[in-house]
matplotlib code that plots the C-alpha trace (Angstrom):
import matplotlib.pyplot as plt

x = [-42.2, -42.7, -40.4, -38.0, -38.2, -37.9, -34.9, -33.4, -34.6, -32.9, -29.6, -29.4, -30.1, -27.8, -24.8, -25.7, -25.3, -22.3, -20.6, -22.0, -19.9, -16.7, -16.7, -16.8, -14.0, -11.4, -12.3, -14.3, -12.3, -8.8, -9.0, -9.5, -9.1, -12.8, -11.4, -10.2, -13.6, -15.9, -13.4, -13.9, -17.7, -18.0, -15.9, -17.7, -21.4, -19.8, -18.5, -22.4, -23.9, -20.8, -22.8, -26.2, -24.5, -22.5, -25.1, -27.8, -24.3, -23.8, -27.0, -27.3, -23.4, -20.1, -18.9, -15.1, -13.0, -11.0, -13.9, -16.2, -12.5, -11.7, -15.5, -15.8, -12.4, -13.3, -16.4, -14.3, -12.1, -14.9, -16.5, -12.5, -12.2, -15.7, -14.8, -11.3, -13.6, -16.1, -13.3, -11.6, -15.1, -15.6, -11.7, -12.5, -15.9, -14.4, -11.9, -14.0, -16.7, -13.4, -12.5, -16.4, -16.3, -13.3, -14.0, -11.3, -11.7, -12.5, -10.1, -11.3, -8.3, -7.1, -7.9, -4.6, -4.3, -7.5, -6.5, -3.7, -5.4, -7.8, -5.3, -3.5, -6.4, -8.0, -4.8, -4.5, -7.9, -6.7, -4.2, -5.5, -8.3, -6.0, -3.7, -6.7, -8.0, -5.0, -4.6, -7.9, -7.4, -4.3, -6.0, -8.9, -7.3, -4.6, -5.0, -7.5, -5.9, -7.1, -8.5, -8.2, -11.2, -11.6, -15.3, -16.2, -19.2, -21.7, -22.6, -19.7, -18.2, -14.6, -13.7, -14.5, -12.4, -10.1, -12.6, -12.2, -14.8, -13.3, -15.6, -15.8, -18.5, -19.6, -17.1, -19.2, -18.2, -19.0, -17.4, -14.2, -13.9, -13.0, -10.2, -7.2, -9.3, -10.8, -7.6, -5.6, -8.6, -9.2, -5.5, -6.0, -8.6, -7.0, -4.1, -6.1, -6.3, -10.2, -12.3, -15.5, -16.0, -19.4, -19.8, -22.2, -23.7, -23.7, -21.4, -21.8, -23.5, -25.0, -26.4, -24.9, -25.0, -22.5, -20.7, -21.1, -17.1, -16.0, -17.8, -17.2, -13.3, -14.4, -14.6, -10.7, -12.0, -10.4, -11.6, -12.6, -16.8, -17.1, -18.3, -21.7, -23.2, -26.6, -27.7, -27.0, -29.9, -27.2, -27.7, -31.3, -31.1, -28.9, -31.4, -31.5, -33.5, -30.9, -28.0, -29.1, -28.9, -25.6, -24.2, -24.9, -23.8, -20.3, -20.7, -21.4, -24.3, -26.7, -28.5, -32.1, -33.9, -32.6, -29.7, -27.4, -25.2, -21.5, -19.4, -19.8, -22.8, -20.5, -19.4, -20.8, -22.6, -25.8, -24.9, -28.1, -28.4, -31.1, -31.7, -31.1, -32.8, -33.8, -36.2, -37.7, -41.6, -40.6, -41.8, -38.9, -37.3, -35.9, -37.2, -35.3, -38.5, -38.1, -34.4, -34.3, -38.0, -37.2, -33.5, -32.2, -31.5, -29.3, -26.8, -23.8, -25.0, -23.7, -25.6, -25.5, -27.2, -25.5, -27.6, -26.4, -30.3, -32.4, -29.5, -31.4, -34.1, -31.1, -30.0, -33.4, -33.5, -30.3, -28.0, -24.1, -22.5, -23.9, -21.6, -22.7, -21.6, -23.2, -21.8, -18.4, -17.6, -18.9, -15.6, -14.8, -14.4, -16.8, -19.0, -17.0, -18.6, -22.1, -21.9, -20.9, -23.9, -26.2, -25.5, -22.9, -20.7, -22.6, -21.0, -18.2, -16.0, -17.3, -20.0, -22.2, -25.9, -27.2, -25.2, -25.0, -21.6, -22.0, -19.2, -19.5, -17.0, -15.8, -16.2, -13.6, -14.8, -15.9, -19.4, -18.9, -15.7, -13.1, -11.6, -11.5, -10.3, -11.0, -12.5, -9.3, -10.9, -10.3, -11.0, -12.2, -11.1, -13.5, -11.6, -14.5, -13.9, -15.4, -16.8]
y = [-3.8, -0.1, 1.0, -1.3, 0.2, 4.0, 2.6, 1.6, 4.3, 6.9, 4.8, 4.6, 8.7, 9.1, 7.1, 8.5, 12.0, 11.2, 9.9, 12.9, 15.0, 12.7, 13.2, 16.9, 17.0, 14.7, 14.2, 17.4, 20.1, 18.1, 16.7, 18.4, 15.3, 14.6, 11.0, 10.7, 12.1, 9.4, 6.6, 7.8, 8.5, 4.5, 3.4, 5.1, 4.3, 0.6, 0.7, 2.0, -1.1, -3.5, -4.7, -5.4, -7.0, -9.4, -10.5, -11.3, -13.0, -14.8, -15.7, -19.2, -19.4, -17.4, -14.8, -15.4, -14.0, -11.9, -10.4, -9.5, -7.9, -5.6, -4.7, -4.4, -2.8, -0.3, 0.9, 1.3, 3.7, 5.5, 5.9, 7.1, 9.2, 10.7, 11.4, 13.0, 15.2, 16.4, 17.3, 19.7, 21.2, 22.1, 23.4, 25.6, 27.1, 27.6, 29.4, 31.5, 32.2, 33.2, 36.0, 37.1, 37.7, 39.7, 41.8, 40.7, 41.4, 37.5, 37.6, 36.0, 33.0, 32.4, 29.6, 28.5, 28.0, 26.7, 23.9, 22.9, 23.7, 21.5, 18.8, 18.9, 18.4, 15.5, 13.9, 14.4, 13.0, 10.1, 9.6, 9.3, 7.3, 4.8, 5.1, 4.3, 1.5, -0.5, -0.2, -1.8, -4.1, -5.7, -4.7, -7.0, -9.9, -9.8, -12.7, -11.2, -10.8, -12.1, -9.9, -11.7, -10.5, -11.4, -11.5, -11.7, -14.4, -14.3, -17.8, -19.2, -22.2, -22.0, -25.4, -23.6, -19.9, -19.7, -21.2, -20.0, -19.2, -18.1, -16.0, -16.0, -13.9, -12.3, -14.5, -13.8, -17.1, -16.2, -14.8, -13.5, -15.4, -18.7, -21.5, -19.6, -16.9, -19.4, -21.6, -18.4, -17.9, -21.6, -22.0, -18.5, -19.9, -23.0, -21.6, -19.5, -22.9, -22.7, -24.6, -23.5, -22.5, -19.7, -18.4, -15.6, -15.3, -14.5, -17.1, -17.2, -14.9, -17.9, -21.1, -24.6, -26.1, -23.1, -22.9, -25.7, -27.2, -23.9, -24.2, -27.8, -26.3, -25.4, -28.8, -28.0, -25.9, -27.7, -27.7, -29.9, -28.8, -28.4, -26.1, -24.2, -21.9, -19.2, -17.7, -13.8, -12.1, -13.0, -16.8, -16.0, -14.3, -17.5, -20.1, -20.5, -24.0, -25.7, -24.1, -25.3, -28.9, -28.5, -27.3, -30.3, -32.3, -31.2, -31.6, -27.7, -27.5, -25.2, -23.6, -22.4, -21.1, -23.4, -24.1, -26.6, -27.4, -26.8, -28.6, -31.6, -32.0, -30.7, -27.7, -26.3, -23.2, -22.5, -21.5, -20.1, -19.8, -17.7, -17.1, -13.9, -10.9, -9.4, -13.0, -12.7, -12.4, -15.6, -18.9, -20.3, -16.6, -15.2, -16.0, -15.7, -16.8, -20.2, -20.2, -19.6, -21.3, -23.5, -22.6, -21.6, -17.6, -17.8, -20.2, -18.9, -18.5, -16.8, -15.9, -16.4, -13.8, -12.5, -8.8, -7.1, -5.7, -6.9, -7.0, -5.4, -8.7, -10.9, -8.5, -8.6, -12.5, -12.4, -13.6, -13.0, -12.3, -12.2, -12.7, -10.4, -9.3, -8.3, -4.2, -4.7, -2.1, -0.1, -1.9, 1.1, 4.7, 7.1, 3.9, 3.4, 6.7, 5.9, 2.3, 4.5, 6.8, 4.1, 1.4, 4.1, 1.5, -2.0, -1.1, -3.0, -4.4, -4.6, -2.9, -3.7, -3.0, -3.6, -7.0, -8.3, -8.1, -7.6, -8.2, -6.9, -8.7, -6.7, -9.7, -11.8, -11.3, -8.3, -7.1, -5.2, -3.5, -6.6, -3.5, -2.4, 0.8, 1.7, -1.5, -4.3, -8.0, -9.9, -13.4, -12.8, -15.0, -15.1, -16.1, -16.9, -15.6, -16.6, -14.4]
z = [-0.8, -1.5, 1.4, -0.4, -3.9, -2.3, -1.0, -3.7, -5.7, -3.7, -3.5, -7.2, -7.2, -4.8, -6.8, -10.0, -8.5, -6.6, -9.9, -11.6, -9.3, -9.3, -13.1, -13.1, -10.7, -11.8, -15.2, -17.1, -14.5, -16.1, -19.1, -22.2, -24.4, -25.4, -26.1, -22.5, -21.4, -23.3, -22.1, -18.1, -18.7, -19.8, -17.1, -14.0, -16.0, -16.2, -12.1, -11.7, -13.6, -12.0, -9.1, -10.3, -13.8, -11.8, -10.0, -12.9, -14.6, -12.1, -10.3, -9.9, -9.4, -7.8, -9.9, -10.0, -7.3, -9.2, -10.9, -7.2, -6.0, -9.2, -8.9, -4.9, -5.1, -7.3, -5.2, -2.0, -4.3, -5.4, -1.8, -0.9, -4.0, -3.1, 0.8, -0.6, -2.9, -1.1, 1.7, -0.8, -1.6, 1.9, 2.2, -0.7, 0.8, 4.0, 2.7, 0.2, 3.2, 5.1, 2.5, 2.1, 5.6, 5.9, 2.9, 0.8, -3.0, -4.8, -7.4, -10.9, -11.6, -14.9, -17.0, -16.6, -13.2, -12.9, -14.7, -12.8, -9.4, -10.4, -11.5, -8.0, -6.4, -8.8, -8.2, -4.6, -3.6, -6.3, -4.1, -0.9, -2.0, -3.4, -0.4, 1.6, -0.3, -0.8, 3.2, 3.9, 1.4, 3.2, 6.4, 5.3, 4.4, 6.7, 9.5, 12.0, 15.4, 18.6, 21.2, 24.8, 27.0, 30.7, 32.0, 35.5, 34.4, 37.5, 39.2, 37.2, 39.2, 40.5, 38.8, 35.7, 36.3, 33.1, 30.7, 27.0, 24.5, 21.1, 19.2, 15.6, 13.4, 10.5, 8.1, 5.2, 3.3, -0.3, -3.8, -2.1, 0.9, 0.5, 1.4, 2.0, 4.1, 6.2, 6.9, 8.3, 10.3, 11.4, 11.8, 14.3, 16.2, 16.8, 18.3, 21.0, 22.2, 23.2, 25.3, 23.0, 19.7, 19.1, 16.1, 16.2, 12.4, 9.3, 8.1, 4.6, 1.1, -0.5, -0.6, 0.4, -2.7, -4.0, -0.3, 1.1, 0.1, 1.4, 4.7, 5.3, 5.9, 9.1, 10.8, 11.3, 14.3, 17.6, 20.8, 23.9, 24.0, 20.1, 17.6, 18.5, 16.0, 15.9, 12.2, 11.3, 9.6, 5.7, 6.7, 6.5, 3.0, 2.2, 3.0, 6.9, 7.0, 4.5, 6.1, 9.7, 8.1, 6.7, 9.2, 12.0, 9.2, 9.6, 13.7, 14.4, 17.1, 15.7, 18.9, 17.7, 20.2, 22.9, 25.6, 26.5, 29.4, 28.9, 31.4, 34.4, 36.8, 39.3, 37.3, 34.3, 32.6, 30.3, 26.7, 25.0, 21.3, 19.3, 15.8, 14.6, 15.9, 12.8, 12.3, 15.5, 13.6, 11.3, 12.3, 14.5, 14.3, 17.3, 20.9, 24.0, 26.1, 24.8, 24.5, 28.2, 29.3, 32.4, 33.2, 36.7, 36.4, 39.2, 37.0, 35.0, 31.4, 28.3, 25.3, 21.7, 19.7, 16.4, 16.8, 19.9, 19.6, 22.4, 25.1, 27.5, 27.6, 27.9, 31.0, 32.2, 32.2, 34.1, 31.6, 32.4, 28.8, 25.5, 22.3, 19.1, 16.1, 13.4, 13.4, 12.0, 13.9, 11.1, 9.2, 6.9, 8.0, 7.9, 9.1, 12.2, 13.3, 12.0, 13.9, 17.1, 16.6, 16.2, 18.3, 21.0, 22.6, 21.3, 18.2, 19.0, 21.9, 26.1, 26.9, 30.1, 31.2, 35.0, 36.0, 32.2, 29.9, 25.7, 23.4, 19.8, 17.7, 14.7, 13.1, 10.6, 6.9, 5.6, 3.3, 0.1, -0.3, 0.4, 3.0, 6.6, 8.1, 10.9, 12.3, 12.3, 12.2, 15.3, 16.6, 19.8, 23.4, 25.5, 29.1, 31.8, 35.4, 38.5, 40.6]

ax = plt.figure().add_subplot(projection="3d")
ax.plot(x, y, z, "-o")
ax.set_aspect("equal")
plt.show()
């Protein structure tokens, strides 16, 4: 709990300060109308209270749609506008370090031009922070495409060479994400023309008594094995136990620590399901000993496990392929390069250890910011090859 509240302490610091600094610069360097200046200092203290507000407002139901996105919306713009910012900063040190070091006189500029230098850039980094935002908001919602992806799947049976899993995670069902979202996306999935249906987690931001009509949508999924589905570490915020119900109630087959067999006696594969990663010291959290306990390592299995965390046990055990999520991919740039520097090539996509394949899905939805850039969505298709 303390580690919790430094966190959050520090977070709060660290967006008061940064809207301390986005003021100066596009609003106190520009703007001499004190008017002007009161109006901008209540609408940045107002973005900083947005989230919390919203969510005491609006705690035992959804907050409006349009509401989340204006407020969502207008954080990605700020993290933009404060990227765009800080960029010129640096430009402008570089380039004064650059005449400190060869000797050039620093000339004083008149107030004048300091105005409009500093307007130009205020409305530059406006700009391309706007730019930016309104591209990963149509990247967001735009219909995620569908990445095909061969996998040589040890032990798998010739009979079954060709066999489809479609991947969906990290939908993220919630104040934004709701009926049209998850038609395109069912409506995507369907058309990939799957043998299998795994989705890897993190399906929905509340609980089933606010979600639950949204969710139910997704018994439109097709295919000839069904619907199979392990928990994300949000599900868990969301009420895990109630959700598992809910969702075997509308003929998804929740895999919880456990396998079943996917095809004929005479051909057929394990798929493994655990709960999420991040649960793994909860009662009934995560445990790939008893997911796997008794099962033939030499047969063709693939994994379910919405963390790509704890690959290397799965490798170890001598499963094939293990489907993840979870990462986004980092979903908006700069985070694209923080996912790559944590998790290196799990953060996304095919990445291998010893004999065992990962796949990192993007995911579908998104988490804050209704944007991507960077990190497109994608429904991923699995296609099974024998060895």
């Amino acid at each position: 709990m303390t580690a919790r509240i430094v966190f959050v302490t520090l977070t709060l610091l660290a967006f008061a300060l940064a809207s301390v600094f986005i003021y100066r610069r596009t609003v106190r360097d520009t703007v001499q109308s004190l008017k002007v200046r009161w109006v901008m200092r209540f609408l940045l203290a107002a973005l900083f209270l947005s989230v919390p507000i919203v969510r005491f407002a609006f705690k035992e139901s959804l907050p409006p749609p349009m509401l989340s996105a204006i407020v969502l919306t207008g954080w990605g713009v700020f993290i933009y506008l404060l990227i765009s910012l800080l960029v010129l900063e640096v430009i402008k040190w570089l380039a004064t370090v650059k005449k400190v070091a060869a000797k050039e006189p620093v000339k004083e500029v008149a107030p004048e031009r300091r105005l409009f230098l500093s307007r130009v850039a205020a409305s530059g980094a406006l700009a391309a922070s706007s730019g930016i935002a309104a591209f990963g908001t149509w990247r967001a919602f735009t219909p995620p495409a569908v990445s095909e992806v061969p996998v040589k799947l040890p032990g798998l049976p010739k009979a079954l060479d060709g066999f489809t899993i479609v991947q969906l995670s990290d939908i993220h069902v919630g104040a934004i994400i709701q009926e049209k979202f998850l038609d395109q996306m069912v409506q995507t999935a369907n058309g990939a023309k799957p043998d299998l249906i795994a989705i890897t987690g993190d399906l929905v931001d509340g609980t089933p008594a606010v979600l639950g009509r949204y969710v139910a949508r997704l018994r439109n999924l097709q295919s000839r094995f069904g619907t199979f589905f392990v928990s994300g570490n949000h599900d868990y915020y969301s009420g895990w136990e109630e959700w598992a119900r809910e969702l075997e109630g509308i003929d998804f087959e929740v895999l919880r620590n456990r396998s079943v067999v996917i095809g004929d006696p005479g051909a057929s594969f394990d798929l493994i399901g655990v709960d999420d990663y991040g649960a793994r010291w909860a009662p009934n959290g995560y445990d790939l000993d008893a997911a796997t306990r008794g099962r033939d390592p030499e047969r063709a299995s693939v994994l379910m496990a919405h963390q790509p965390s704890g690959f290397e046990k799965a490798a170890e055990k001598n499963i094939g392929l293990q489907l993840s999520g979870h990462t986004h991919g980092g979903q908006l740039f700069p985070g694209t390069i923080i996912g790559d520097v944590i998790w290196g090539s799990r953060n996304a996509g095919l990445s291998t250890y010893e004999k065992s394949y990962l796949y990192t899905s993007r995911g579908c939805g998104f988490v804050g910011p209704p944007m991507r850039v960077g990190a497109p969505p994608e429904v991923v298709k699995i296609v099974l090859v024998a060895s």
